[in-house]
C-alpha positions in Angstrom: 0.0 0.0 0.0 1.4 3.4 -1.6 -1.0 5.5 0.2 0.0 6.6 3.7 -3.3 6.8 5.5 -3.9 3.4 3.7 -1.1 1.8 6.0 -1.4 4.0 8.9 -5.3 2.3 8.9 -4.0 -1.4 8.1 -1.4 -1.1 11.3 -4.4 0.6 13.2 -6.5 -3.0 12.2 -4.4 -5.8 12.6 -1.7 -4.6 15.2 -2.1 -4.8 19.1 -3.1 -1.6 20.7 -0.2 -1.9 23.0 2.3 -2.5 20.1 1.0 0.4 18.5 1.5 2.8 21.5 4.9 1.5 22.4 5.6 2.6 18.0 3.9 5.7 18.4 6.0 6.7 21.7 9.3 5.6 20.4 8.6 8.3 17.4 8.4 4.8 14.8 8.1 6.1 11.1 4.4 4.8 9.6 6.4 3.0 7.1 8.7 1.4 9.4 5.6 0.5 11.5 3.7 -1.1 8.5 7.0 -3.1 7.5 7.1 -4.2 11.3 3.6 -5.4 11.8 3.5 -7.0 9.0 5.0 -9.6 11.1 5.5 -8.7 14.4 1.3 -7.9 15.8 2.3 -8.3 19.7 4.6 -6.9 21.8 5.4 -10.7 23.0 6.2 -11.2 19.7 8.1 -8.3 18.9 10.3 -8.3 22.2 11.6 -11.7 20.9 12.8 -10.5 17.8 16.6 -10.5 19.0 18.5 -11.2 22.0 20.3 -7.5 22.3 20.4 -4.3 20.4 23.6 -5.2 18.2 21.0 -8.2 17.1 17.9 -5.7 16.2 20.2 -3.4 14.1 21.0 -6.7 12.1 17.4 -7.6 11.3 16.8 -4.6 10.3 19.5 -4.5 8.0 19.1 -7.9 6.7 15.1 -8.1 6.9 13.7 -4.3 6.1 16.8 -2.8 4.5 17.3 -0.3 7.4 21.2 0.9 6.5 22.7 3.2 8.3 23.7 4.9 5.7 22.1 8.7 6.4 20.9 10.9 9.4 17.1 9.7 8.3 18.3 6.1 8.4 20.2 6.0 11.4 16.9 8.1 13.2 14.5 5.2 12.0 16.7 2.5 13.7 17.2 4.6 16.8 13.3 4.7 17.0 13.0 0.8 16.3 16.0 -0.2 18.8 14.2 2.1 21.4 10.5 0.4 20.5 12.3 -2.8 21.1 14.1 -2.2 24.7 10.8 -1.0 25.6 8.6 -3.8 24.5 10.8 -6.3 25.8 10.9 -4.2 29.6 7.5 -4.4 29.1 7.0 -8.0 28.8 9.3 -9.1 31.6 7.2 -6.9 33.5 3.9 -8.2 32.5 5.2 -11.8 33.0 6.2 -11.0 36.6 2.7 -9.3 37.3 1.0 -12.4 35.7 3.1 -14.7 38.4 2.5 -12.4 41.5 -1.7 -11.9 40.5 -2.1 -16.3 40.5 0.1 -16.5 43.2 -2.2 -14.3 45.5 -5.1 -15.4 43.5 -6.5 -11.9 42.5 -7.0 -10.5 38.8 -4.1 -9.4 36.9 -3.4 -5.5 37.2 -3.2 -3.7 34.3 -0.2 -1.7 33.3 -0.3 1.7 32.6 0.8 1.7 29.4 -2.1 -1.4 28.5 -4.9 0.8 29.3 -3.9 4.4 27.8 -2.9 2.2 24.4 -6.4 0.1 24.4 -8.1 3.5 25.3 -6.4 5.7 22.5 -7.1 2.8 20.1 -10.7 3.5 20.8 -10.7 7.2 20.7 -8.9 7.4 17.2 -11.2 5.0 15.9 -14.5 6.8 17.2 -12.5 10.1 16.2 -13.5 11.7 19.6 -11.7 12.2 23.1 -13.7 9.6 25.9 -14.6 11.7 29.4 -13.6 9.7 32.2 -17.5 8.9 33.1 -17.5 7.0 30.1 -14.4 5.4 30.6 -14.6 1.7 32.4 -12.4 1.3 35.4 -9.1 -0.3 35.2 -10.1 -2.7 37.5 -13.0 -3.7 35.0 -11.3 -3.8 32.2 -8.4 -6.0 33.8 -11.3 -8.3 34.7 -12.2 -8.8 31.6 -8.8 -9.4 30.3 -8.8 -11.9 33.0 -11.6 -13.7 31.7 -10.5 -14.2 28.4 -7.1 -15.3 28.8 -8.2 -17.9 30.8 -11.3 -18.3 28.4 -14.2 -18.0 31.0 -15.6 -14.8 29.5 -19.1 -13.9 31.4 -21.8 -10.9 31.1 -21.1 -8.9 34.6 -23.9 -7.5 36.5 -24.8 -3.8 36.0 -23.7 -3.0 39.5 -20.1 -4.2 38.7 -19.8 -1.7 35.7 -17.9 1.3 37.2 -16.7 4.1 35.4 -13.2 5.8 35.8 -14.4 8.7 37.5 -16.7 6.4 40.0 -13.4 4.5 40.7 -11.1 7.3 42.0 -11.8 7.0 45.8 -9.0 3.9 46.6 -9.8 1.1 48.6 -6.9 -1.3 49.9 -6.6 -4.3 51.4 -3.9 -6.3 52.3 -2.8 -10.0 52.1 0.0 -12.5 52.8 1.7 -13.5 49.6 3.6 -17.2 49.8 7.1 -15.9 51.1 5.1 -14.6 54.4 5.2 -10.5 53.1 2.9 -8.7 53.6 0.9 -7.0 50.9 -1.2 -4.1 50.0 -3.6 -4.7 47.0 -6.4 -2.5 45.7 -10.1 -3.9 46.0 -12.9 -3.7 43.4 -14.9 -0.8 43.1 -18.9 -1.7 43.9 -20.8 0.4 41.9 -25.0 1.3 42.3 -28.0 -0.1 39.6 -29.2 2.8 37.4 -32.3 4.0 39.1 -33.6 5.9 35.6 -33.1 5.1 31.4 -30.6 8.3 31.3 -28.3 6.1 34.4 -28.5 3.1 32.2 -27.3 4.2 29.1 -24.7 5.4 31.1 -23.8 2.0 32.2 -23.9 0.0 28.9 -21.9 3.3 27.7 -19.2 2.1 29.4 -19.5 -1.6 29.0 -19.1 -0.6 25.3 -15.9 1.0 25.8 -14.6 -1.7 28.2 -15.3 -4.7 25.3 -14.3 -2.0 22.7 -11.0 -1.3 24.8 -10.4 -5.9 24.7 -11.0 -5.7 21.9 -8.7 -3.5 20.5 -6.2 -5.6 22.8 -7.4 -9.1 21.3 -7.5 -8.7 17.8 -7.3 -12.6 17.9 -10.2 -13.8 19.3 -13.2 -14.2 16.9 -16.1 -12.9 19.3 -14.5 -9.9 19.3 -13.5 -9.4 15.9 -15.6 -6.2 13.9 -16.8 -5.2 17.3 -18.1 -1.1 17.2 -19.8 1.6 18.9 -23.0 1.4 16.7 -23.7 -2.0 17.7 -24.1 -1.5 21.4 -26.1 1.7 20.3 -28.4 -0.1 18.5 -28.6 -2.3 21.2 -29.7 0.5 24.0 -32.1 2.0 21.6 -33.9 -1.1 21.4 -34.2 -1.8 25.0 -35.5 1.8 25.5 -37.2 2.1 22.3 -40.3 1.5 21.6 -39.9 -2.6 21.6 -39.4 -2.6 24.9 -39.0 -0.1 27.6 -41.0 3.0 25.6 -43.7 0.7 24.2 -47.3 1.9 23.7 -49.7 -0.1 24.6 -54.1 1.0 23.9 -55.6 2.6 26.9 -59.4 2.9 28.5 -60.1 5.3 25.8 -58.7 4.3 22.8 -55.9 6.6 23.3 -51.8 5.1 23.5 -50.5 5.2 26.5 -46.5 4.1 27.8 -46.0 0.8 29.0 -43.8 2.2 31.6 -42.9 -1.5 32.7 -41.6 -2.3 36.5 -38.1 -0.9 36.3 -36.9 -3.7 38.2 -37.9 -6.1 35.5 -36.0 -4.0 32.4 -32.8 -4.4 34.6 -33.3 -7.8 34.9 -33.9 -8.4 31.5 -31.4 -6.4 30.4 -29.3 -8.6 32.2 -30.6 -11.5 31.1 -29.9 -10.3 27.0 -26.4 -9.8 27.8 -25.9 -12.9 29.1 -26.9 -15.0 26.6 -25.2 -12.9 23.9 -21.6 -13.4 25.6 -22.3 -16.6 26.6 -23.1 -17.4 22.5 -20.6 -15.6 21.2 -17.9 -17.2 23.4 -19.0 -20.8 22.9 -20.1 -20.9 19.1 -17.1 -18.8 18.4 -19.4 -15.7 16.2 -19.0 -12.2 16.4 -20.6 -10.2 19.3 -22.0 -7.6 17.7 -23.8 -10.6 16.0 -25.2 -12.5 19.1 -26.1 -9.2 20.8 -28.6 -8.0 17.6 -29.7 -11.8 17.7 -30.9 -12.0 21.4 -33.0 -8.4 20.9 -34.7 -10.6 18.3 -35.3 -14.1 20.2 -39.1 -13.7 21.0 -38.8 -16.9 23.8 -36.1 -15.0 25.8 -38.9 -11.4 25.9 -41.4 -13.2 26.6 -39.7 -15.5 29.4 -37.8 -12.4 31.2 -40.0 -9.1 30.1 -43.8 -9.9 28.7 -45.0 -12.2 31.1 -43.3 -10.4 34.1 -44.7 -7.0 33.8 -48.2 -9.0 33.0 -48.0 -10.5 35.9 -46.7 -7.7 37.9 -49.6 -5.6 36.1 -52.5 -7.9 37.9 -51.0 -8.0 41.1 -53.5 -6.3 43.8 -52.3 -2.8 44.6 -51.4 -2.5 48.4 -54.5 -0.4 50.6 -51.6 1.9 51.8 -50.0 2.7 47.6 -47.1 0.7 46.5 -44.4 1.9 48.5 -46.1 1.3 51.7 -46.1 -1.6 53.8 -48.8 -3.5 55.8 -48.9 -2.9 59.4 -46.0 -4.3 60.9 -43.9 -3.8 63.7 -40.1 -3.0 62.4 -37.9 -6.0 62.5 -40.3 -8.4 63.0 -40.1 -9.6 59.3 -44.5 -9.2 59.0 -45.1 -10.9 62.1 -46.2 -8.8 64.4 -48.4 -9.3 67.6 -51.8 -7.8 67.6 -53.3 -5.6 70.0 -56.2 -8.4 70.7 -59.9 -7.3 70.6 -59.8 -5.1 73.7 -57.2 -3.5 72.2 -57.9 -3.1 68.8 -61.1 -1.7 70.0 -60.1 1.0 72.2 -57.9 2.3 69.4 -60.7 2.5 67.1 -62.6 4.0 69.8 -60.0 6.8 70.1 -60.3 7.8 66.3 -56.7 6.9 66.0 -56.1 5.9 62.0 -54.1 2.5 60.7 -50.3 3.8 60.0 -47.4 1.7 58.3 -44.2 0.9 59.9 -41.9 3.4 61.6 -38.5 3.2 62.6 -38.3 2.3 66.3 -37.6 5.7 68.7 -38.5 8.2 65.4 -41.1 8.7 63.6 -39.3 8.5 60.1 -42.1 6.1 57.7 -40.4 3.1 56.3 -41.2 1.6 52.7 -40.6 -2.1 51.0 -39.7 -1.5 47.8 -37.2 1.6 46.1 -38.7 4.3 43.8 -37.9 1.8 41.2 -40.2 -0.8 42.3 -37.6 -3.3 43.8 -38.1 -4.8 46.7 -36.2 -4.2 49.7 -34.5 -7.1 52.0 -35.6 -7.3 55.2 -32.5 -8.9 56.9 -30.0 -6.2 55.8 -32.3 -3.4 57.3 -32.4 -5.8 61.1 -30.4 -5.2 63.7 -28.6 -8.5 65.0 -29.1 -10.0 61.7 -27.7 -10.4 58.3 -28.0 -11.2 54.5 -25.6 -13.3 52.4 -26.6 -11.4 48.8 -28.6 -14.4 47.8 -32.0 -13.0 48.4 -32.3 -10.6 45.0 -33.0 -7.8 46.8 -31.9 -4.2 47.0 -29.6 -3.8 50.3 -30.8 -0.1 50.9 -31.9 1.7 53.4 -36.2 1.5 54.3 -36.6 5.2 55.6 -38.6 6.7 53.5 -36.5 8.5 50.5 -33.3 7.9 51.8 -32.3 4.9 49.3 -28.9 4.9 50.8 -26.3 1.6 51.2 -26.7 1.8 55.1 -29.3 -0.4 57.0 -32.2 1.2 58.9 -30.9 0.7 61.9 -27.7 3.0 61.4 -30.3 5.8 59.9 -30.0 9.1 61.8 -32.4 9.3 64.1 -33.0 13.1 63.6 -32.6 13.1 59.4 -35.1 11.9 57.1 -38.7 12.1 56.5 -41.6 10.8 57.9 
């Protein structure tokens, strides 16, 4: 190819990301970088080329005519010897990570130089600069590396997709590695479900960029292969388009009117389409892109995990005290609370006194059962003296009445909050 922007987009297509930024930082010339990748795509690859720097000058010589025989010459095999020391630094490095991450058992950090390559090969091919709310954490995207490498790839919960900018308060822990040191380690960022359609694009906005960002990484592995943008746009217009989330449906008069479906269910239905589009494309060996526009088609999966759901939901008896109330019930007693007896019950009536849900013990802040979204609210989590494993699919929040927060309701301020 002649034409320079010709090979500047071939090495943009078929070389690593991480290759390409280690060319780019050693000044490379675009020719000498086409000539190179031509048969050298990796870094692993490419730090093997020779065993010392008199050895590279001699390929290059002997292999891509690279004489030095001028200023410009000499320059171009300064900038290929530098490319080299640094690609080979670079792989001792990542080979010594790789040993330390399985000998603790924890994922894989990624280098520096890994993630700025993966995300600049993303940005030049959108043509656009990525703000760090769209940008997937490091963490995230070294999980996903993870997964690949040892080929268990998996769809990850909506709450484990955190952005850059979500990521940026640090959290350590430390652990005993196999000599006896000690060891400080950063832990994974636990991020919140979207509680609106604007939070979830936001969400599968950066998923996008984390697969894009593999991708660009993995040009080897088939699911990934013509992965772009456009695909998991399409993908988030159909679950808030009209086919799903923004659906009309006839009302009392005639008239359209929203669906507006439990949101609860659209999360776990999103879910649920992700899943099975990884989970194809990894096992049949076919293109994402191709498994994610084929499950927003598969009519058993909608009606299994959306239709009949929010039909059901929909015929479900409203509550006497509106949705976000509760039956009387005395806090903590998980619905089993003792009644007044007859005597009782009648003396309060007597008094005028009116039925009134829940309240937190010593306040008189209201408490609810399910979040603004509709999702139910666990019990356990909210008790004092007791606690949850995760299992029970329900939001850990806060039950005061629009507080939403990760704390239980025992820890709520007494004198904050509504009633």
């Amino acid at each position: 190819m002649a034409d320079e922007a010709e090979r500047s987009e071939w090495v943009h297509r078929n070389v690593d990301a991480d290759l390409q930024f280690i060319f780019q930082e050693s000044e490379v010339p675009e020719q000498t970088q086409y000539d190179l990748g031509q048969h050298y795509k990796s870094v692993r690859r490419f730090s093997a080329l020779a065993d010392d720097r008199a050895g590279i000058r001699q390929a290059l010589q002997a292999d891509f005519n690279l004489r030095a025989d001028s200023a410009q010459s000499r320059a171009a095999i300064a900038s290929v010897v530098a490319a080299w020391d640094t690609a080979k630094h670079a792989h001792e490095e990542d080979i010594k990570i790789r040993q330390e991450a399985k000998g603790l058992g924890t994922v894989r950090p990624l280098p520096h130089t890994d993630r700025s390559a993966m995300l600049r090969a993303v940005e030049t091919a959108k043509g656009e600069e990525i703000s760090e709310k769209d940008q997937p954490s490091t963490d995230y995207v070294a999980m996903l590396l993870e997964e690949i490498e040892q080929d268990e790839v998996t769809a990850h919960p909506l709450d484990e997709i955190v952005s850059r900018r979500d990521s940026q308060s640090l959290q350590l822990q430390s652990s005993l590695d196999q000599s006896g040191r000690v060891r400080i380690t950063r832990q994974r960022t636990k991020g919140k479900l979207p509680t609106n359609t604007e939070e979830l694009r936001q969400k599968l906005r950066v998923e996008g960029n984390a697969w894009l960002m593999v991708a660009a990484k993995l040009r080897n592995k088939v699911y990934l292969r013509g992965l772009q943008q456009r695909h998991f746009d399409r993908y988030v217009e159909y679950l808030l388009g009209e086919k799903c989330y923004g659906m009309m449906i006839p009302g009392q008069g005639g008239e359209k009117m929203p669906l507006s479906p439990p949101w609860h269910i659209m999360l776990d239905y999103e879910f649920e389409l992700r899943k099975k589009a990884v989970r194809r494309a990894h096992r049949n060996g076919r293109p994402l892109h191709e498994t994610l526009q084929e499950v927003t088609e598969d009519t058993e999966t909608k009606e299994l995990y959306f239709t009949s759901p929010v039909t059901f939901s929909a015929m479900q008896r409203p509550s006497k005290v509106g949705r976000f109330e509760e039956p009387q019930t005395r806090f903590g007693d998980g619905g089993k609370s003792k009644g007044k007896g007859k005597k009782g019950k009648a003396a309060s009536e007597g008094k005028g006194k009116s039925k009134k849900g829940s309240v937190l013990p010593g306040t008189n802040l209201s408490l609810v059962t399910h979040t603004p979204d509709g999702k139910e609210i666990c019990y356990r989590f909210n008790m004092r003296g007791k606690a949850c494993d995760g299992t029970c699919g329900r939001a850990h929040v806060c039950r005061v009445r629009n507080c939403n927060a990760a704390h239980p309701a025992f820890e709520h301020p007494k004198s904050g909050g509504t009633s």
